[in-house]
mmCIF file as Biopython writes it, N, C-alpha, C and O atoms, coordinates in Angstrom:
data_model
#
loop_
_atom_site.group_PDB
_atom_site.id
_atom_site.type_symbol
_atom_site.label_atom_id
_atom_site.label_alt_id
_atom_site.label_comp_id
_atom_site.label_asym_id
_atom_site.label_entity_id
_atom_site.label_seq_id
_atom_site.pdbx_PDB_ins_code
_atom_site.Cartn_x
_atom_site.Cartn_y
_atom_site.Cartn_z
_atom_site.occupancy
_atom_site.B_iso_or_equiv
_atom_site.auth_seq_id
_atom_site.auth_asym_id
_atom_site.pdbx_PDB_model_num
ATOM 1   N N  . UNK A ? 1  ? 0.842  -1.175 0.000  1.0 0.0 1  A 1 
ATOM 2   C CA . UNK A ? 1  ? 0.000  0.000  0.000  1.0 0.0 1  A 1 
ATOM 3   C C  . UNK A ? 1  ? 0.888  1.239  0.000  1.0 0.0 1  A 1 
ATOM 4   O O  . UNK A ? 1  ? 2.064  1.120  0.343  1.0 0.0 1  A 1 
ATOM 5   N N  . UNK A ? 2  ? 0.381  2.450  -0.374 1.0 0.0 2  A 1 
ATOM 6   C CA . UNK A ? 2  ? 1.181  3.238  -0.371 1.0 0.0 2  A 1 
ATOM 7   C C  . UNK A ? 2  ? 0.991  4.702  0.828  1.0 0.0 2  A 1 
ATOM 8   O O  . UNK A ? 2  ? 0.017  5.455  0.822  1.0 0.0 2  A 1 
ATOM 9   N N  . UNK A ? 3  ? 1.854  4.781  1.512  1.0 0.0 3  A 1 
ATOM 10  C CA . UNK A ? 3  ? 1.788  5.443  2.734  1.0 0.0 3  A 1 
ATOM 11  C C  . UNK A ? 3  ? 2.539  7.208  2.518  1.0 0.0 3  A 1 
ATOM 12  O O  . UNK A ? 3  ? 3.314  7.613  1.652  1.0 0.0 3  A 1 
ATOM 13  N N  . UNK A ? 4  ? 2.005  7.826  3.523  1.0 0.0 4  A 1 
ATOM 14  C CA . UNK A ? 4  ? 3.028  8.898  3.092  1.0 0.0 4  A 1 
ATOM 15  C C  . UNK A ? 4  ? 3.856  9.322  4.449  1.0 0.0 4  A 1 
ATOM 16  O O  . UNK A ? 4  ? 3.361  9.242  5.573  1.0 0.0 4  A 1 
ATOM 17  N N  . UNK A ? 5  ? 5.182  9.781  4.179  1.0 0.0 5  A 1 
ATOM 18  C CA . UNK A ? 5  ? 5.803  10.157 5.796  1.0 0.0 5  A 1 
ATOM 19  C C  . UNK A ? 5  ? 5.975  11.712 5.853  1.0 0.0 5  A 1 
ATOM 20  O O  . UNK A ? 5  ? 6.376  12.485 4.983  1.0 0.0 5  A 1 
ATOM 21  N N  . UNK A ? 6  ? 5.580  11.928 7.053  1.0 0.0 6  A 1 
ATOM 22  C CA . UNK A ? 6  ? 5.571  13.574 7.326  1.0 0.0 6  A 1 
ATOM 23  C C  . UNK A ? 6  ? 6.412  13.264 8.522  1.0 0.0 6  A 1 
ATOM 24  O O  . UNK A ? 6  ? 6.908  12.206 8.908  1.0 0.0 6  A 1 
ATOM 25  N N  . UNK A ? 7  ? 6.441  14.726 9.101  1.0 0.0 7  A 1 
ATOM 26  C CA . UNK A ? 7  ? 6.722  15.208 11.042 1.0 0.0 7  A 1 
ATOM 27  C C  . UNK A ? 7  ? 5.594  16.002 10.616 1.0 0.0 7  A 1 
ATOM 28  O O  . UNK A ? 7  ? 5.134  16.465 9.572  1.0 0.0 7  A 1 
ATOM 29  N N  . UNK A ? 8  ? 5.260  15.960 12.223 1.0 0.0 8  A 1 
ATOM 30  C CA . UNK A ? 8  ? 4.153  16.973 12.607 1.0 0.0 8  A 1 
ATOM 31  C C  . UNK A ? 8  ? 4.526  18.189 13.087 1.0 0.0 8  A 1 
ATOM 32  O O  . UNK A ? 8  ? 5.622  18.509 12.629 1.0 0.0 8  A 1 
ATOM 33  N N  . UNK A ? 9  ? 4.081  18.959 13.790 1.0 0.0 9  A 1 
ATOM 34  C CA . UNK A ? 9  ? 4.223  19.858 14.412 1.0 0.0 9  A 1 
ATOM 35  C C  . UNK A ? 9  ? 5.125  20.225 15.543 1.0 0.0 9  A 1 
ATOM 36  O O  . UNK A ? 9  ? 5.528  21.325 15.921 1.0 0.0 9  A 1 
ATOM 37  N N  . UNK A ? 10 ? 5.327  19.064 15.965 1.0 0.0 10 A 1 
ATOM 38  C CA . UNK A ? 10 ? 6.067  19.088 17.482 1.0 0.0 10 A 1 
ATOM 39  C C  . UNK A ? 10 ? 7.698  18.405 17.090 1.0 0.0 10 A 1 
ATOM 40  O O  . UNK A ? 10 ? 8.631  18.518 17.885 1.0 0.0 10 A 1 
ATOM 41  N N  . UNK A ? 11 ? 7.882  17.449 15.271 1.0 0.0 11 A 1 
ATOM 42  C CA . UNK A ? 11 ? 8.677  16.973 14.920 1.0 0.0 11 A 1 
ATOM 43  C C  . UNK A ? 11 ? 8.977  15.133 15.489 1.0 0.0 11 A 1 
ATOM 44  O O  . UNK A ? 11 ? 9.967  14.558 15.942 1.0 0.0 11 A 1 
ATOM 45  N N  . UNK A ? 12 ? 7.353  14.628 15.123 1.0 0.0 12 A 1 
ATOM 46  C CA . UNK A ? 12 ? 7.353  13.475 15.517 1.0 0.0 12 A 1 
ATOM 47  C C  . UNK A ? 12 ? 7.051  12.676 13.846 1.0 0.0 12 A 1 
ATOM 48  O O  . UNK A ? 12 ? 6.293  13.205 13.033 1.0 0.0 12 A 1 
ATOM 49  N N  . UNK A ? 13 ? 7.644  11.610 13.613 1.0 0.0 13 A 1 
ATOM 50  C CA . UNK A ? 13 ? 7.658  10.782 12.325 1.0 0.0 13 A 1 
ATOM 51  C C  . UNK A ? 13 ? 5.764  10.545 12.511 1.0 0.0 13 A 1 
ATOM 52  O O  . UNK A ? 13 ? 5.312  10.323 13.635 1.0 0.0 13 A 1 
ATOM 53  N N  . UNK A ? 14 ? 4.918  10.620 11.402 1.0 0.0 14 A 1 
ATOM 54  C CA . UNK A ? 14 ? 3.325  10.608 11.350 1.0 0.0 14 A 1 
ATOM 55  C C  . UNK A ? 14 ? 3.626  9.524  10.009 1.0 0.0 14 A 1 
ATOM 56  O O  . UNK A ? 14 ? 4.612  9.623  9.278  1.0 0.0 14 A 1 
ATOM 57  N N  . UNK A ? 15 ? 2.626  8.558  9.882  1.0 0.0 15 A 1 
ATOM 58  C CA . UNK A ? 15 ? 2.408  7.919  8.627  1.0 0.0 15 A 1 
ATOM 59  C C  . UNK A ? 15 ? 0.681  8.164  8.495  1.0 0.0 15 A 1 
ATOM 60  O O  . UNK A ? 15 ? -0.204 8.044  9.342  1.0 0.0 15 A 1 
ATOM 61  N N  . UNK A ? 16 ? 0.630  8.579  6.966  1.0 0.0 16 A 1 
ATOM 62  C CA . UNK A ? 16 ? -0.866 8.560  6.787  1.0 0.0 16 A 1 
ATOM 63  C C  . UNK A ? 16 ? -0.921 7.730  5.504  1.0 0.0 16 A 1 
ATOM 64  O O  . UNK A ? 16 ? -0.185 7.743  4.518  1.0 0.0 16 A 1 
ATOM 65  N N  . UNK A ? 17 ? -2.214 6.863  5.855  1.0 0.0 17 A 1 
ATOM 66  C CA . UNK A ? 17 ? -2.659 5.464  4.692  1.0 0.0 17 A 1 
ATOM 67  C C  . UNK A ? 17 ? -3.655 6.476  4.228  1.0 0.0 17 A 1 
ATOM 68  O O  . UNK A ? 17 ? -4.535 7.136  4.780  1.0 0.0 17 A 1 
ATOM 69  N N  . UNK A ? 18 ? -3.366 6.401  3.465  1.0 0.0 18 A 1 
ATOM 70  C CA . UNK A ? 18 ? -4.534 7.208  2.707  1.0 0.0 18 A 1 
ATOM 71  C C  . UNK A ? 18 ? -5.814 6.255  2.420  1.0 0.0 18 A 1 
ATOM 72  O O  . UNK A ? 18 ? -6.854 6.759  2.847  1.0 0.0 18 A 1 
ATOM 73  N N  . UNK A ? 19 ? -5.952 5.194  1.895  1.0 0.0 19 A 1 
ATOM 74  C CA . UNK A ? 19 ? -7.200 4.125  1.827  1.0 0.0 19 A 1 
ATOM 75  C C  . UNK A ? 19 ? -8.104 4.210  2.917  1.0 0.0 19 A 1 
ATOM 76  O O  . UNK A ? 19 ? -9.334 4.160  2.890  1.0 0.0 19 A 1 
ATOM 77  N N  . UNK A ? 20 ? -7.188 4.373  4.062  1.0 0.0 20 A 1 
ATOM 78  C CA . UNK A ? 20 ? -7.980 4.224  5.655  1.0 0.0 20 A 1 
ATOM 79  C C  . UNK A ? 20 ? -8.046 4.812  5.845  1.0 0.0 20 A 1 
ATOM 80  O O  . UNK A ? 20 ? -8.933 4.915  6.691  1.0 0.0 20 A 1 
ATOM 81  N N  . UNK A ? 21 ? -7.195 6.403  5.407  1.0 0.0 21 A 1 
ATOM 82  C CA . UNK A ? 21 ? -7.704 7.440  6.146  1.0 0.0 21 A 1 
ATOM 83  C C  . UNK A ? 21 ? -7.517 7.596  7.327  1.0 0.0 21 A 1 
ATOM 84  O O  . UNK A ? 21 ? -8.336 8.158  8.055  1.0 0.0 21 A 1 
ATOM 85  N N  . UNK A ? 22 ? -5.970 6.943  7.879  1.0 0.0 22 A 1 
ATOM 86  C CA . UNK A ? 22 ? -5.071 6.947  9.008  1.0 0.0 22 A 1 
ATOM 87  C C  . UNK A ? 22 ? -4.347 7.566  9.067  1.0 0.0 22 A 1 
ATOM 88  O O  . UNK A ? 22 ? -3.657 7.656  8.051  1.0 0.0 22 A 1 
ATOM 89  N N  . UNK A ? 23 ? -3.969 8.432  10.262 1.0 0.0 23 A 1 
ATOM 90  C CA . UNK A ? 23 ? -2.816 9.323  10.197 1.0 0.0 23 A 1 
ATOM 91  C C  . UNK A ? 23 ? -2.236 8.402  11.609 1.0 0.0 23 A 1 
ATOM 92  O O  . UNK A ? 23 ? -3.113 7.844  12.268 1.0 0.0 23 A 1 
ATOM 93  N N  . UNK A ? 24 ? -1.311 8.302  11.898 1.0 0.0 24 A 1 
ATOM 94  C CA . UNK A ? 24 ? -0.471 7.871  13.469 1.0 0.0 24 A 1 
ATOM 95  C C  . UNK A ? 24 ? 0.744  8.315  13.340 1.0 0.0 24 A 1 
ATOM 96  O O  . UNK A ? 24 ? 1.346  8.549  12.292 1.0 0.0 24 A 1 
ATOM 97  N N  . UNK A ? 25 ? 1.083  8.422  14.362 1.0 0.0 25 A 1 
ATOM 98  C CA . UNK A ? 25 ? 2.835  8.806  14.973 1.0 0.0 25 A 1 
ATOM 99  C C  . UNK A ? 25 ? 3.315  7.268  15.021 1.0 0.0 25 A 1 
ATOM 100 O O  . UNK A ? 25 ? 2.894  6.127  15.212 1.0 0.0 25 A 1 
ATOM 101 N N  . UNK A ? 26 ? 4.496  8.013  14.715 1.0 0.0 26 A 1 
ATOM 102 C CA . UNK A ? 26 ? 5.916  6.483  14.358 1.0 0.0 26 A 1 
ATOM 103 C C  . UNK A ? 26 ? 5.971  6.179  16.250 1.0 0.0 26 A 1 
ATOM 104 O O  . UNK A ? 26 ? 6.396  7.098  16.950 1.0 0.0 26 A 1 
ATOM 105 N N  . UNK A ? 27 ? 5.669  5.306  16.692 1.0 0.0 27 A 1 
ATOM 106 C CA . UNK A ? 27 ? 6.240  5.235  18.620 1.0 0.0 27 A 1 
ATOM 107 C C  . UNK A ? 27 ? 7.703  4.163  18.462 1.0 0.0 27 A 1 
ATOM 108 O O  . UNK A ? 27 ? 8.472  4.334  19.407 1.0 0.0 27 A 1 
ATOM 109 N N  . UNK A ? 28 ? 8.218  3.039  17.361 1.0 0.0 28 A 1 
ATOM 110 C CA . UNK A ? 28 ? 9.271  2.530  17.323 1.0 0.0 28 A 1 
ATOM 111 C C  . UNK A ? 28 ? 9.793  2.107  15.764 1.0 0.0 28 A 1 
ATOM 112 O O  . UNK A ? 28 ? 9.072  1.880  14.793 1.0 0.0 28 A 1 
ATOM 113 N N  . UNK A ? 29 ? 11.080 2.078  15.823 1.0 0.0 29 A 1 
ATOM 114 C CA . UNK A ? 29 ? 11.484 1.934  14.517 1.0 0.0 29 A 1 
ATOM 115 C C  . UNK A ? 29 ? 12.600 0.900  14.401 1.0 0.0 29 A 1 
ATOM 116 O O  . UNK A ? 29 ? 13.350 0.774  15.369 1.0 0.0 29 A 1 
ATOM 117 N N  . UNK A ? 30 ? 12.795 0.110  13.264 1.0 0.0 30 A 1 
ATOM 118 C CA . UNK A ? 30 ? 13.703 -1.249 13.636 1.0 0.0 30 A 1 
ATOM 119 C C  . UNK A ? 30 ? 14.143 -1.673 11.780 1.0 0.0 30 A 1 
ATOM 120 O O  . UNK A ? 30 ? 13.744 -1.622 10.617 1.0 0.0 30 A 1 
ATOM 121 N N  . UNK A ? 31 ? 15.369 -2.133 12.778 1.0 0.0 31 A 1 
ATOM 122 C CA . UNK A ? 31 ? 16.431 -1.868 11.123 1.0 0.0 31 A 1 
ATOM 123 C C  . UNK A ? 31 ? 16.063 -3.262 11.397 1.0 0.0 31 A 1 
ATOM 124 O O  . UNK A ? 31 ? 15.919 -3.733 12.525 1.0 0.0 31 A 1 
ATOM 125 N N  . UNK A ? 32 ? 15.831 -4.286 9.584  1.0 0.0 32 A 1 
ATOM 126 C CA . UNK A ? 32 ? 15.983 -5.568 9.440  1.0 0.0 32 A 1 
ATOM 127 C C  . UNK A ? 32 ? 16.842 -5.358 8.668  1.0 0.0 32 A 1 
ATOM 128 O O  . UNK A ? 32 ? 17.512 -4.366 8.380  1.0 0.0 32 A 1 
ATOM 129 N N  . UNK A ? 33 ? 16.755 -7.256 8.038  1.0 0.0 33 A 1 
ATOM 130 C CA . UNK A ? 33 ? 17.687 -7.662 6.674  1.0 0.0 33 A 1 
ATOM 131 C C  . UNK A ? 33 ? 16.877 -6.833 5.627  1.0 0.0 33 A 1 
ATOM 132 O O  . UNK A ? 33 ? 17.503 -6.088 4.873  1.0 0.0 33 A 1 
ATOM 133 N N  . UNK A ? 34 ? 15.734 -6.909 5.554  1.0 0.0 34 A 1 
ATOM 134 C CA . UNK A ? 34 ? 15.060 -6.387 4.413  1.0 0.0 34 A 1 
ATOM 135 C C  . UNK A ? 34 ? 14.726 -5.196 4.448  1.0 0.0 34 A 1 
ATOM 136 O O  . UNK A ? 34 ? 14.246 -4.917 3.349  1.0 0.0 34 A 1 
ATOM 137 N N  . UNK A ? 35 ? 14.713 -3.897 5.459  1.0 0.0 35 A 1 
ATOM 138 C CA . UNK A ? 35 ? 14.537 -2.808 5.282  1.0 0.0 35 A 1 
ATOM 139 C C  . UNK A ? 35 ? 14.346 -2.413 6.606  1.0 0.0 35 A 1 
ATOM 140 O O  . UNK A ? 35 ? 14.999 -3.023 7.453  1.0 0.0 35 A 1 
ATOM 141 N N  . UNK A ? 36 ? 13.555 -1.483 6.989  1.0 0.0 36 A 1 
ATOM 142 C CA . UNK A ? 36 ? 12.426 -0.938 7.641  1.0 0.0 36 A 1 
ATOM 143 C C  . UNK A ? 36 ? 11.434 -1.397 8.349  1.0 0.0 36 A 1 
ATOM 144 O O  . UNK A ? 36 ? 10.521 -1.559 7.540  1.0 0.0 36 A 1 
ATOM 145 N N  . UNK A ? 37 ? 10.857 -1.890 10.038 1.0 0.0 37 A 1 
ATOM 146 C CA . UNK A ? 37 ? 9.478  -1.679 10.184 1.0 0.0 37 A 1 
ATOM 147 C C  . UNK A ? 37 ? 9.407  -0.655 11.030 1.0 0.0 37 A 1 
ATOM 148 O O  . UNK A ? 37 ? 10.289 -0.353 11.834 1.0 0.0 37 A 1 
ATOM 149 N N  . UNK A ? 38 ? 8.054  0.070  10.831 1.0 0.0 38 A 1 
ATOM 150 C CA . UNK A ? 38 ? 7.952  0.804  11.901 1.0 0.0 38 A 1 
ATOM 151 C C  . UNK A ? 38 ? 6.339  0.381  12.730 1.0 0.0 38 A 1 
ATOM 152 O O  . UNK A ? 38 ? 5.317  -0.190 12.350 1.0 0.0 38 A 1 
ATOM 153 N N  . UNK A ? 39 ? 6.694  0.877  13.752 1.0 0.0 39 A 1 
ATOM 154 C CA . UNK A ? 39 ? 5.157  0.958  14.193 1.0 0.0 39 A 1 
ATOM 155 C C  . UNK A ? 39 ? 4.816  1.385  14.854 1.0 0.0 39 A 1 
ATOM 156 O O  . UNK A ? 39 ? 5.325  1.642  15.945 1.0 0.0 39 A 1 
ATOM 157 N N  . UNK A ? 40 ? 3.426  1.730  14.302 1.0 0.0 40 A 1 
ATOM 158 C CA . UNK A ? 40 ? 2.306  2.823  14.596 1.0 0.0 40 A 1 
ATOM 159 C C  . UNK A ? 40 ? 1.784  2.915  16.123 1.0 0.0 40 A 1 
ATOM 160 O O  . UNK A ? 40 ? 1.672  1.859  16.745 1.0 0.0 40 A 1 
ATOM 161 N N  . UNK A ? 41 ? 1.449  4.182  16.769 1.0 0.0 41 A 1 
ATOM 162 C CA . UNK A ? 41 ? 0.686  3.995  17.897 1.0 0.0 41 A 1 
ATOM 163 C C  . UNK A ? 41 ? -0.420 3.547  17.955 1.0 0.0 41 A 1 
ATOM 164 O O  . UNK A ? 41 ? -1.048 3.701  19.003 1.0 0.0 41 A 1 
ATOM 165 N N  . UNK A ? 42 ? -0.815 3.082  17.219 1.0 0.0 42 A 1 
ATOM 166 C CA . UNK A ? 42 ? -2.628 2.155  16.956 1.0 0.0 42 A 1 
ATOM 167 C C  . UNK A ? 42 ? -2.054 0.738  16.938 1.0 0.0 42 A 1 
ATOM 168 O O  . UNK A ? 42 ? -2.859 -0.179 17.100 1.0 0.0 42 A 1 
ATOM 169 N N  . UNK A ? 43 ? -0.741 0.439  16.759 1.0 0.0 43 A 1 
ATOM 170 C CA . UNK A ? 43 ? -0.422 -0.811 16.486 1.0 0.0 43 A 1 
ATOM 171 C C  . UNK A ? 43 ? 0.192  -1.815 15.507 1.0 0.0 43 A 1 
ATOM 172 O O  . UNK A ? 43 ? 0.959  -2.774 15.596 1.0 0.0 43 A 1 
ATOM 173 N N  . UNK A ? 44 ? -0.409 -1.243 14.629 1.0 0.0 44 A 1 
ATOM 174 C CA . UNK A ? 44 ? -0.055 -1.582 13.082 1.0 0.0 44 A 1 
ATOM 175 C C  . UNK A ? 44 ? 1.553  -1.324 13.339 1.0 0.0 44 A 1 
ATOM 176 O O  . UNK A ? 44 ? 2.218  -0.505 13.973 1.0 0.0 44 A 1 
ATOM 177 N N  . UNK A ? 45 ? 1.832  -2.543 12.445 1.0 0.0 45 A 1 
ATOM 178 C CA . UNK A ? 45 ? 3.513  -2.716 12.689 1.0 0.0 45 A 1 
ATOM 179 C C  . UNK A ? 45 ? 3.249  -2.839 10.442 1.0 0.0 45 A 1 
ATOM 180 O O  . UNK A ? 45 ? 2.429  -3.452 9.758  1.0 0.0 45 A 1 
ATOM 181 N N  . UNK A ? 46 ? 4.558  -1.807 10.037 1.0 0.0 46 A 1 
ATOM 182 C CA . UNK A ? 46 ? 4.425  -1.386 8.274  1.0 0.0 46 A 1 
ATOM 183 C C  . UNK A ? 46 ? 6.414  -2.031 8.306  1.0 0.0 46 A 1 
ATOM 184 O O  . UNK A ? 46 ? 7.264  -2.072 9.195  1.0 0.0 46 A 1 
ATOM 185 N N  . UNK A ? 47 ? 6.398  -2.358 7.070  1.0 0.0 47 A 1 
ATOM 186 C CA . UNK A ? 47 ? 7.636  -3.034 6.745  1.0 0.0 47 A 1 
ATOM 187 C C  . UNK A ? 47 ? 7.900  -2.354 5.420  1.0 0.0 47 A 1 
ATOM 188 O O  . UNK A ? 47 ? 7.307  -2.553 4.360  1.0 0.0 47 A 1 
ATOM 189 N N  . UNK A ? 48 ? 8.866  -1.539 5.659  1.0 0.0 48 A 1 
ATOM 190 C CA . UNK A ? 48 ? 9.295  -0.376 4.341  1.0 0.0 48 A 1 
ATOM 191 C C  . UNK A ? 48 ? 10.466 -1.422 3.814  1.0 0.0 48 A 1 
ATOM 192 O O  . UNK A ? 48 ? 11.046 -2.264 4.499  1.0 0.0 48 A 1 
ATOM 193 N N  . UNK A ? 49 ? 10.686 -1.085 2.153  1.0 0.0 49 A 1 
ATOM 194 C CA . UNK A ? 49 ? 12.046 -1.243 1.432  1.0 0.0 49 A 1 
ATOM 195 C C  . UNK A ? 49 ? 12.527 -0.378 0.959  1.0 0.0 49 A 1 
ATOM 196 O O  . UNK A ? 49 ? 12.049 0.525  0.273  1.0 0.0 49 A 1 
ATOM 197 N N  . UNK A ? 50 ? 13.736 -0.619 1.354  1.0 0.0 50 A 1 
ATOM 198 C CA . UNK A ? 50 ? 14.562 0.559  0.571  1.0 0.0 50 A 1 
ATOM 199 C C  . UNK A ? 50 ? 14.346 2.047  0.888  1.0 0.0 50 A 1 
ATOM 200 O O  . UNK A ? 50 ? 14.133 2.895  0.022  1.0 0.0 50 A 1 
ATOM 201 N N  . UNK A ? 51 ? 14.416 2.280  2.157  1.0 0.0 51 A 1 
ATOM 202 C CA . UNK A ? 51 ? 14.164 3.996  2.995  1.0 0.0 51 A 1 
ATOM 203 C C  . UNK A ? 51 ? 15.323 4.481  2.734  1.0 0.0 51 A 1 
ATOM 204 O O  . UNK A ? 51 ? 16.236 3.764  3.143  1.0 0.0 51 A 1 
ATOM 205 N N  . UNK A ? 52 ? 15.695 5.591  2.117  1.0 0.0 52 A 1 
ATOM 206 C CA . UNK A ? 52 ? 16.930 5.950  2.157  1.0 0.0 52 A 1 
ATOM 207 C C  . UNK A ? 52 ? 17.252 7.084  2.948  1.0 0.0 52 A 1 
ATOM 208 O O  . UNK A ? 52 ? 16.666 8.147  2.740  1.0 0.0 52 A 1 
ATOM 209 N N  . UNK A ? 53 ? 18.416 6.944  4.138  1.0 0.0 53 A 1 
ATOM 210 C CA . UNK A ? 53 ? 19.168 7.589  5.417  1.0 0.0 53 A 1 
ATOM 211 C C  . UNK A ? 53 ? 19.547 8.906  4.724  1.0 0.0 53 A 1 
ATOM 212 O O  . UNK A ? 53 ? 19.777 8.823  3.518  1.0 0.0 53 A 1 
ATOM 213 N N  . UNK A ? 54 ? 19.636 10.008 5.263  1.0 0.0 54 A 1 
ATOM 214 C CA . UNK A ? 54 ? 18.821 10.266 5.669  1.0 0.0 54 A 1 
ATOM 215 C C  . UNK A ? 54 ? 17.188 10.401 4.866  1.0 0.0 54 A 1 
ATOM 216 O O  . UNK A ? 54 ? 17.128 10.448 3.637  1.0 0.0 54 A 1 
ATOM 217 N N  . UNK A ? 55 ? 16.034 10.449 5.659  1.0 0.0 55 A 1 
ATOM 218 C CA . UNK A ? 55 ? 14.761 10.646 4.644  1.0 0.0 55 A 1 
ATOM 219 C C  . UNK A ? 55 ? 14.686 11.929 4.390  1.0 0.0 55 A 1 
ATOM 220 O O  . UNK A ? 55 ? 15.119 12.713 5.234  1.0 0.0 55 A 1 
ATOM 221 N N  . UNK A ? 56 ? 14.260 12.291 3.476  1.0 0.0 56 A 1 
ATOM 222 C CA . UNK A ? 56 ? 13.909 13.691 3.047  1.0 0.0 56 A 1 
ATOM 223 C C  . UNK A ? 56 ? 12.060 13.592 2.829  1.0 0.0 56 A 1 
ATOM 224 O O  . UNK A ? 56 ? 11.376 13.069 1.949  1.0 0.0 56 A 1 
ATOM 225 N N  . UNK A ? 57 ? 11.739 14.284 3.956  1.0 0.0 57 A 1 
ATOM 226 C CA . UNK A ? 57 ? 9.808  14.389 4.055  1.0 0.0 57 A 1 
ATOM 227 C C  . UNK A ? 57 ? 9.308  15.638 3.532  1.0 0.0 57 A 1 
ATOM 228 O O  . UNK A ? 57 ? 9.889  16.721 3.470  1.0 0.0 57 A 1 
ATOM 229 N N  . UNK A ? 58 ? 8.398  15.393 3.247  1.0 0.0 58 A 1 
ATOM 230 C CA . UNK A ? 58 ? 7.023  14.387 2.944  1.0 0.0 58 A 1 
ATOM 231 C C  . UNK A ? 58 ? 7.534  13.559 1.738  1.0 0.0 58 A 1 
ATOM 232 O O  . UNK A ? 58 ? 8.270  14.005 0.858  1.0 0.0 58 A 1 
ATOM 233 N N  . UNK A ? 59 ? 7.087  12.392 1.803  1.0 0.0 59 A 1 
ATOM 234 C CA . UNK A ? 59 ? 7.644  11.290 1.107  1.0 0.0 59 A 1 
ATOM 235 C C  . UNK A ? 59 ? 6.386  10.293 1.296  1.0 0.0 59 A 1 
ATOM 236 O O  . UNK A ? 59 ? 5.771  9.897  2.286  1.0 0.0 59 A 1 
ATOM 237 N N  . UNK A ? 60 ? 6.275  10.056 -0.135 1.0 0.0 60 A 1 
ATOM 238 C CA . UNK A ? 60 ? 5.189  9.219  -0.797 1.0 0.0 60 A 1 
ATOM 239 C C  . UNK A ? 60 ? 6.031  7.772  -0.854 1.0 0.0 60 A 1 
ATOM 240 O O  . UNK A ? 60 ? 7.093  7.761  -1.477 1.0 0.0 60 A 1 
ATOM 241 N N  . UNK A ? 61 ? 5.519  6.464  -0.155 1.0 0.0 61 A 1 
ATOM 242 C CA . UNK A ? 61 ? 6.706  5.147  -0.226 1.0 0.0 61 A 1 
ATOM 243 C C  . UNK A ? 61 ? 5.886  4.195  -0.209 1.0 0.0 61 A 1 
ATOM 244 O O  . UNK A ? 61 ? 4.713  4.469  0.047  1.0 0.0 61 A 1 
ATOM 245 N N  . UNK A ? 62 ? 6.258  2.842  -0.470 1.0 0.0 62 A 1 
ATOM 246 C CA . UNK A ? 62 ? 5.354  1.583  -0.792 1.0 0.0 62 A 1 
ATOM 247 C C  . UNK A ? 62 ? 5.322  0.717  0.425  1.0 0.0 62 A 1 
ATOM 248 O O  . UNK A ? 62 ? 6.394  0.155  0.646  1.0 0.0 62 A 1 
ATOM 249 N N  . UNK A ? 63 ? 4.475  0.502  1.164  1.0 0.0 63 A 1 
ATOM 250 C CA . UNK A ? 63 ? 4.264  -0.449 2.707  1.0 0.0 63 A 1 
ATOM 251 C C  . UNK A ? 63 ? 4.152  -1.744 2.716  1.0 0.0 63 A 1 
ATOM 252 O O  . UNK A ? 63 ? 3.292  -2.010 1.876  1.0 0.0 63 A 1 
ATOM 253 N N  . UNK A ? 64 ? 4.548  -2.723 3.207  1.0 0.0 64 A 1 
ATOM 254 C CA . UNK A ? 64 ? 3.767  -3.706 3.935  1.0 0.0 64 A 1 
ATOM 255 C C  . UNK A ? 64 ? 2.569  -4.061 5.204  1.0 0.0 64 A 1 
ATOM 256 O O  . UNK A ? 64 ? 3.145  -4.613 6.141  1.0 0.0 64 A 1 
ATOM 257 N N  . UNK A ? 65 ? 1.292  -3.911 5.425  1.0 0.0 65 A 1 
ATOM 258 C CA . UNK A ? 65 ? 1.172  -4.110 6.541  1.0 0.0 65 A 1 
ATOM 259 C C  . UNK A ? 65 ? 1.648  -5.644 6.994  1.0 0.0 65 A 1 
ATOM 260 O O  . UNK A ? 65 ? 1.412  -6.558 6.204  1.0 0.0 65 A 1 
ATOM 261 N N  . UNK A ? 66 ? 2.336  -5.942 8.299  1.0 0.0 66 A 1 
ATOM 262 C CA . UNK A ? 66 ? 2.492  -7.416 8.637  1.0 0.0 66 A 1 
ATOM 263 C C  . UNK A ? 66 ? 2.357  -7.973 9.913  1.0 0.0 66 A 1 
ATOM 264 O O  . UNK A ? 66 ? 2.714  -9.086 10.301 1.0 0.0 66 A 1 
ATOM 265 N N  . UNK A ? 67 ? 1.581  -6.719 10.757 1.0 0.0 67 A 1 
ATOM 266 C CA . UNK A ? 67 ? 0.745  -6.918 12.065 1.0 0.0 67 A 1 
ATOM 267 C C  . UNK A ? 67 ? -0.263 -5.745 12.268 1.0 0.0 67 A 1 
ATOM 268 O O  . UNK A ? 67 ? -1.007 -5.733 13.249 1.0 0.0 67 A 1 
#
């Protein structure tokens, strides 16, 4: 799915799904073999590829959900 990454206001990582019409704050972030997960304060755990260090936001990127 395709997600978008902002900071908010206060300079906290936000992902919004646009399908759902979710916005949440990033609460943890975790380097794998394959990329990226982060996850959401609602729960939802998203599995990014290929994020490139540093990110430059707002940034339109392709998700996994996988919890």
């Amino acid at each position: 799915m395709k997600v978008m990454l902002r900071r908010n206001n206060i300079g906290h990582l936000v992902v919004y799904v646009a399908k759902k019409d979710l916005e949440e704050e990033v609460v943890k972030e975790e380097e794998t073999t394959d990329g990226k997960v982060m996850t959401l304060a609602n729960g939802w755990e998203l599995a990014f590829d290929k994020l490139e260090e540093p990110l430059s936001l707002p940034k339109t990127v392709e998700a996994r959900r996988i919890a």
